[in-house]
C-alpha positions in Angstrom: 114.0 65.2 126.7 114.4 62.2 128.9 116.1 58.6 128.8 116.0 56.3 128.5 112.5 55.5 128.0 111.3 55.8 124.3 107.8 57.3 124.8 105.5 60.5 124.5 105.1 62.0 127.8 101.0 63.2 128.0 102.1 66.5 129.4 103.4 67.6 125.8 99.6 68.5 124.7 98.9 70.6 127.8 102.0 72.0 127.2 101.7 73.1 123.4 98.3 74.2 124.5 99.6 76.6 126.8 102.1 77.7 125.2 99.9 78.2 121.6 97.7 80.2 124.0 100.2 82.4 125.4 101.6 83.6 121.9 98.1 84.4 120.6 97.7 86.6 123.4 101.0 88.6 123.3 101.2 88.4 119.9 97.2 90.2 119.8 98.5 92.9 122.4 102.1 93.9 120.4 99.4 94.2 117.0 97.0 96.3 118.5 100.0 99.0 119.8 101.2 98.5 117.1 98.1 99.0 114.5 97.9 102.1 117.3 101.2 103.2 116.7 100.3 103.5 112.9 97.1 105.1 112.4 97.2 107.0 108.8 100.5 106.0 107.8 101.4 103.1 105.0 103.6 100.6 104.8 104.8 97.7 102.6 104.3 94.3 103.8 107.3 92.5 102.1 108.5 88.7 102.3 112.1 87.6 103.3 114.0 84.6 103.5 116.8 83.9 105.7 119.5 81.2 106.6 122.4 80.9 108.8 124.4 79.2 111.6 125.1 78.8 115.5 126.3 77.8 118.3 123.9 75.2 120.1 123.6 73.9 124.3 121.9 70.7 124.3 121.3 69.1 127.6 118.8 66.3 127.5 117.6 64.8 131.0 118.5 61.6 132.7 116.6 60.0 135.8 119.8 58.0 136.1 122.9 59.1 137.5 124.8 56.5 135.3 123.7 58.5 132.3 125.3 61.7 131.7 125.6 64.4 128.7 129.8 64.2 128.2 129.3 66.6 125.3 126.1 68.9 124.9 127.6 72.2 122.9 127.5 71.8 119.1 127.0 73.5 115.7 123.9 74.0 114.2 122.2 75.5 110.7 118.9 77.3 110.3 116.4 78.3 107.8 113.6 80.6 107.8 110.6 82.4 105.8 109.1 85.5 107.0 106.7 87.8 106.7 106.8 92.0 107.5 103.3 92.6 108.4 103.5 95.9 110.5 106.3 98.5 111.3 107.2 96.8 114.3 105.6 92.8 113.5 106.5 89.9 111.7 105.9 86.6 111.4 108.5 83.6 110.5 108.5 79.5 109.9 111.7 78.4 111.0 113.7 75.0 110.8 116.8 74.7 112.7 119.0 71.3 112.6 120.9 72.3 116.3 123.2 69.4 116.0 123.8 66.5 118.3 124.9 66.1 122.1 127.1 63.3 123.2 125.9 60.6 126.3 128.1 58.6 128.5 127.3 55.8 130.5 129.6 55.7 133.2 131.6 58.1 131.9 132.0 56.3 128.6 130.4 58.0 125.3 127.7 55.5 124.6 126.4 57.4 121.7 124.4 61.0 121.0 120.9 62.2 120.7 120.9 64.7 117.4 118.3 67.8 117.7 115.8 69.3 114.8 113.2 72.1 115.3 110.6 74.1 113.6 107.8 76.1 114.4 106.1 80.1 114.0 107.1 82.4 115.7 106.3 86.1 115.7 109.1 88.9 115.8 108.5 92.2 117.7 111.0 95.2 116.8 111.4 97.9 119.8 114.0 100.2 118.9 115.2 101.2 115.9 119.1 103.8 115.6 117.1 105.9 113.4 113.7 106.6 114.1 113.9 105.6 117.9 110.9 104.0 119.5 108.2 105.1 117.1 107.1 102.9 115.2 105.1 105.4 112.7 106.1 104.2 109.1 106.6 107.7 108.7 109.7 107.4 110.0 113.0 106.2 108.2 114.0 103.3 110.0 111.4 100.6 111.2 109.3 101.6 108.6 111.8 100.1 105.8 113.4 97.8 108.4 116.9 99.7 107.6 119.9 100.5 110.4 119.8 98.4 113.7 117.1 97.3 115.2 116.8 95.4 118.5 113.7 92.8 118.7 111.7 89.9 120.7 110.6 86.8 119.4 108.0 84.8 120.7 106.4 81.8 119.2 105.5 77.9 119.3 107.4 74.6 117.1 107.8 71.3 117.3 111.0 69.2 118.3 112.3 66.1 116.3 115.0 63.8 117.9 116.9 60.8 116.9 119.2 58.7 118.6 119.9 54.6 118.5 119.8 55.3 122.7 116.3 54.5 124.5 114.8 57.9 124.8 111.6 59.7 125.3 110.1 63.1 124.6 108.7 64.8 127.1 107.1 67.8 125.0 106.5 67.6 121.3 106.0 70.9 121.5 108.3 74.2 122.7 108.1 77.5 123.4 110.7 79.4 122.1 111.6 82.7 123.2 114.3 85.3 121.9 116.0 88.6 121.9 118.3 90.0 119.4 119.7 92.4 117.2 119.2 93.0 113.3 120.9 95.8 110.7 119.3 96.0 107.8 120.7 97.7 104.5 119.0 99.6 102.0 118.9 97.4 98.9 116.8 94.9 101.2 120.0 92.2 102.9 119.9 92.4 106.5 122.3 90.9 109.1 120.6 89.7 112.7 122.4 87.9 115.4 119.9 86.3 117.9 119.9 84.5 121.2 116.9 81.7 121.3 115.6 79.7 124.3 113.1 76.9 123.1 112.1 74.6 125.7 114.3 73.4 129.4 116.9 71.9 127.4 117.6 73.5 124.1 119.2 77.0 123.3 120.5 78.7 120.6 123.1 81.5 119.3 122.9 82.3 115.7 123.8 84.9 113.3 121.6 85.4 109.9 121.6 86.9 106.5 118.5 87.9 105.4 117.1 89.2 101.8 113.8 91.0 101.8 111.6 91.1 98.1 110.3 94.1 96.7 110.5 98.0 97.7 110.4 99.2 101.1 107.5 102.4 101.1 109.1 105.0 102.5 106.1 106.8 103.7 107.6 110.6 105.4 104.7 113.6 104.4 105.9 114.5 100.8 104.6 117.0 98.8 103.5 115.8 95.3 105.7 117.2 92.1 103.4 118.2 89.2 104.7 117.7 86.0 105.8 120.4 84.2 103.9 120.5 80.5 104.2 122.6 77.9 101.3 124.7 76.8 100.4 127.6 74.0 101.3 131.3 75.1 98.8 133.3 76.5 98.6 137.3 75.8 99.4 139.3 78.1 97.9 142.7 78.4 99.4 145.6 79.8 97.7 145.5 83.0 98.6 141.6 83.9 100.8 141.4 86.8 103.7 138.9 86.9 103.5 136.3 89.8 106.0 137.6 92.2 109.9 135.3 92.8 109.9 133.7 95.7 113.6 133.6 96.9 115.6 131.2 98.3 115.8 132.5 102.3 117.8 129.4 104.1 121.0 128.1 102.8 121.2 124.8 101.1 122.7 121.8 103.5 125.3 119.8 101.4 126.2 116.1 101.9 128.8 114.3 101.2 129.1 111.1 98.4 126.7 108.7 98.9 125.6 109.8 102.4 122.3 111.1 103.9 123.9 112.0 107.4 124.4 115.5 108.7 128.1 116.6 109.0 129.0 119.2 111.4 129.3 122.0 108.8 125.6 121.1 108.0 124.3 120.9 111.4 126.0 124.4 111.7 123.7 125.6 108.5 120.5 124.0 110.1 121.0 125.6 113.9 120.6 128.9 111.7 117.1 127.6 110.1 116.1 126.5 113.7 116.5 129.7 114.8 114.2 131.4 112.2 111.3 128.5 112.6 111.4 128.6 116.5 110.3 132.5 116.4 107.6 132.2 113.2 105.2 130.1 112.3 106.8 129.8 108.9 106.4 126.0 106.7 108.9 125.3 104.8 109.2 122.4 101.6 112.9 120.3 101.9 114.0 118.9 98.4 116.5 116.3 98.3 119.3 116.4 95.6 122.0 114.2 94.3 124.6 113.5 91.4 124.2 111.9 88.5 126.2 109.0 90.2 124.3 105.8 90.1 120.6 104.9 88.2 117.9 107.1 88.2 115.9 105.3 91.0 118.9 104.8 93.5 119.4 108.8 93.5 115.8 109.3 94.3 115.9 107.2 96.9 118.8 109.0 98.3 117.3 112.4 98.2 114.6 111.4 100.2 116.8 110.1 102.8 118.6 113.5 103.0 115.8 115.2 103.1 114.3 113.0 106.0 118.0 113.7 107.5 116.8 116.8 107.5 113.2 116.5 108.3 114.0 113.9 111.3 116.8 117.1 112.9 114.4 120.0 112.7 111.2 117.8 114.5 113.8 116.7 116.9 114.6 120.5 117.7 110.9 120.7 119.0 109.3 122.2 114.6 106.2 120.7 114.4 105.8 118.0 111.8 102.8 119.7 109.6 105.1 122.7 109.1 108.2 120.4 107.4 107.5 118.8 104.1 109.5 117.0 101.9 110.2 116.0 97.8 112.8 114.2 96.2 114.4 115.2 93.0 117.4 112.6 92.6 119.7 113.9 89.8 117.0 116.0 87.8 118.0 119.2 88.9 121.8 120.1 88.9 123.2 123.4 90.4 126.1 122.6 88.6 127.7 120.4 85.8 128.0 117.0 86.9 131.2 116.5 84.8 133.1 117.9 87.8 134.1 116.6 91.1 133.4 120.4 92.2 129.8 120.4 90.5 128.9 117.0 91.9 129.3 118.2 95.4 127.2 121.5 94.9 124.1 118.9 93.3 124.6 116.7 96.4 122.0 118.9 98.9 118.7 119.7 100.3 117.6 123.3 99.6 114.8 124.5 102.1 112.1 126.7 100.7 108.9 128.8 101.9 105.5 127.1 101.4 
């Protein structure tokens, strides 16, 4: 932005042009590695809505030395609507009201010029604390946009100003660029905190809370339970053979209240069952167990994230992933009596099983 002439510069349509092209083209390369990095899995494209505040830099151009910016830091708010398309890509509006910075002439405030913006942007996640860099939604993590996540953003908006100074506009339009950081829980709320560049003369530091609608597909390799239904009794005759017992050969790996991470006493257990899978060829099912602490649907959930604990250790150790499958249970199968503090923290495991 310039003073004190109160006028569109011409360059602002090549500019937006550019730009515009620019995103399309990065934003067509991230989807195809992307779509690549995905091939055969699922995924639930969700919407989200976010809001928050920052810290601004405003520093608006003078061609006259007699016009200065006294004051160009400032507060800001910021709203946005998004969209998960991808494991790794989505796509937000965005309004942000960035606040004002002060002008002097001759050292004397002379009044302010006060900053709006808005555009589309698209969001690119890299990394992710629990599945890494893959972006497969078979992997807790990016796939349900839970535990921290570091991202790019990269899209085009539009710049409002307003001041009772002369001013002008050089570019309508802005580029704004982005990296930052966001931890997402699993009932949907996330927390991101952001640095954002848009144009020469604007920047931006913000922190977010966002809340993401409907269920997150966790999409790991499960193995399908068949309900169990009762039918008439069959005779037997002498000569029918009973299906042989399959028995339990690795220990079961216990977890602690509300948690799906690995203590040391369970990575101990699991080194054990490495050591048998390394030297056979042997697949094995991992069901996921809880309490009866909490509804019905919260402790499924959380058996499948201990058994993808699990699952996510023993590929890590080098198993191959078609040999490691995986079914939740929640609370529908208790070891023990679930009136106990003692029989709550037997039902609160993954016991691994021949298939």
């Amino acid at each position: 932005m310039t003073m004190p002439i109160n006028r569109l510069n011409k360059k602002s349509a090549l500019f937006g042009a550019l730009s515009l092209t620019a995103v399309i083209s990065t934003g067509a390369a991230l989807m195809a590695v992307a779509q690549a990095d995905e091939r055969k899995q699922s995924f639930s494209k969700r919407v989200y809505v976010g809001a928050g505040v920052g810290a601004s830099v405003l520093e608006p151009k003078s061609h006259s030395s007699s016009l200065t910016v006294s004051d160009g830091n400032d507060f800001g708010y910021h709203v946005a609507l998004g969209y998960d398309f991808t494991t790794r890509l989505s796509a937000e509006i965005y309004y942000a009201n960035l606040g004002e910075a002060k002008i002097a002439f001759l050292g004397s405030d002379v009044g302010a010029v006060d900053y709006a913006v808005f555009g589309l942007s698209g969001i690119a996640y890299l990394y992710n604390s629990r599945s890494g860099f893959s972006g497969r939604a078979g992997q807790a993590g990016l796939s349900q946009r839970e535990g921290l996540s570091l991202y790019g953003r990269l899209g085009v908006g539009g710049v409002n100003a307003d001041s009772q100074l002369d001013y002008r506009v050089d570019h309508r339009a802005h580029l704004a660029m982005g990296i930052g950081a966001e931890y997402g829980f699993k009932n949907g709320l996330a927390v991101r905190g952001e640095y954002l560049a848009l144009d020469s003369d604007q920047s931006y530091a913000k922190i977010s809370l966002l809340k993401r609608f409907g269920r997150a597909n966790s999409a790991p390799e499960l193995l399908t339970t068949t309900p169990v239904i009762n039918v008439a009794a069959q005779p037997v005759t002498p000569t029918t053979k009973p299906e042989p017992t399959v028995t339990k050969a690795f220990p079961s790996i216990k977890f602690a209240f509300d948690q799906s991470d690995l203590s040391p006493t369970a990575l101990a257990k699991l080194s054990e069952v490495l050591d048998v899978l390394l030297n056979s060829d042997r697949k094995v099912l991992l069901e996921g167990h809880t309490d009866w602490i909490s509804t019905e649907q919260y402790n499924y959930d959380l058996s499948l994230r201990r058994a993808q604990s699990v699952r996510d250790y023993l590929l890590s150790k080098g198993i191959e992933s078609d040999r490691v499958k995986l079914v939740g249970f929640g609370e529908s199968r208790p070891l023990s009596s679930n009136e106990t503090s003692e029989g709550r923290a037997m039902n609160r495991r993954v016991d691994i099983r021949d298939i």
